[in-house]
Legacy VTK file of the C-alpha trace (Angstrom):
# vtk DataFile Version 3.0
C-alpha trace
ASCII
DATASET POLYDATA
POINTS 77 float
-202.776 57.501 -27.387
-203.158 54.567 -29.226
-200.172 52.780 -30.561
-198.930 52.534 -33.752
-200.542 49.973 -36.341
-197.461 50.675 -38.851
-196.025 48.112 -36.540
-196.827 45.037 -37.292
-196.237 43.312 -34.268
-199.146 46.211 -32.942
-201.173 45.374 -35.950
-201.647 41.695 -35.737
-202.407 42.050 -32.085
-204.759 44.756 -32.583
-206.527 42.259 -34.986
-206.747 39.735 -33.005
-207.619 41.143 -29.820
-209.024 44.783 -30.310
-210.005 45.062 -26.786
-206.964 44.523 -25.990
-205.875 47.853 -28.835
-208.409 49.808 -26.987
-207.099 48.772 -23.861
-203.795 50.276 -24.233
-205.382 54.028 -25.089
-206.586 53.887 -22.318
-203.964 52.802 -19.917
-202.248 55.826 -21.715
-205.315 58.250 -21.129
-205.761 57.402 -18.003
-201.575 57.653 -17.022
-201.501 60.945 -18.550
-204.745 62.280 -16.507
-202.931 60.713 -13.007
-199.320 62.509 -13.595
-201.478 66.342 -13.182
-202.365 66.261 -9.798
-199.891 64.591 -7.437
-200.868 66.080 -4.093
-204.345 67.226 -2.231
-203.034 70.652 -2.902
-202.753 70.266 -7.145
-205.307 71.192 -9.521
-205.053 70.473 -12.850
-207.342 69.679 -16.336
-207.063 67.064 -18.648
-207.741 68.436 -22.233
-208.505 65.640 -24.831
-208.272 67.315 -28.327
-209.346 64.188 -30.281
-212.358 63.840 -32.268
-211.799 59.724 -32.204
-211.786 60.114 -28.014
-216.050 59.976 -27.990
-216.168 57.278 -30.008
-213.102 55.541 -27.445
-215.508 55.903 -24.401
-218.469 54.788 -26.601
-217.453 51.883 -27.323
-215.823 50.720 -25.080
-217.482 52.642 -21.369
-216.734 49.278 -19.527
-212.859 49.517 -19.853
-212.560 52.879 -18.288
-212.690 53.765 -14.508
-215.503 55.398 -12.891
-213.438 57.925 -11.629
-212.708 58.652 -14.766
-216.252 58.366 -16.617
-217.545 61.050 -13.772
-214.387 63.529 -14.565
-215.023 63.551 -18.160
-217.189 66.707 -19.511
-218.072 67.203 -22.513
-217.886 70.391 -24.230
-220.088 71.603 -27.313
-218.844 73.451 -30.090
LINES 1 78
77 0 1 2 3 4 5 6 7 8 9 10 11 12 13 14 15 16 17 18 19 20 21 22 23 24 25 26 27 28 29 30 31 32 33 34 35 36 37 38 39 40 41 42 43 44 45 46 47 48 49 50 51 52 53 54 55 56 57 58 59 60 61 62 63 64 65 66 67 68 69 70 71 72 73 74 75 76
């Protein structure tokens, strides 16, 4: 989810405010995760097949939701 730093206007932003970079993953993350389940009745799962996503919530826990932090399981290979 995270934009594209081949763009430089995304670059020199990203440099100068990285929360801001880290920011926008999320945003997407968390848009993707709400567009499953759009009624009481849905079910859904979020599958996040990104080795960098750890490291997203590691660094940077405060930015995220809680609804989101106590959704997220992690599972061992």
């Amino acid at each position: 989810p995270f934009a594209s730093l081949a763009d430089p206007w995304i670059k020199q932003r990203a440099t100068e405010d990285p929360e801001w970079y880290a920011w926008s993953a999320i945003k997407q993350l968390i848009q993707a995760y709400g567009r499953i389940v759009r009624t009481p009745d849905d079910f859904g799962v979020t599958v996040v097949m990104d080795a960098g996503f750890g490291r997203l919530i590691r660094d940077n826990r405060e930015l995220f939701p809680k609804f989101v932090l106590d959704a997220i399981k992690e599972e061992k290979k």
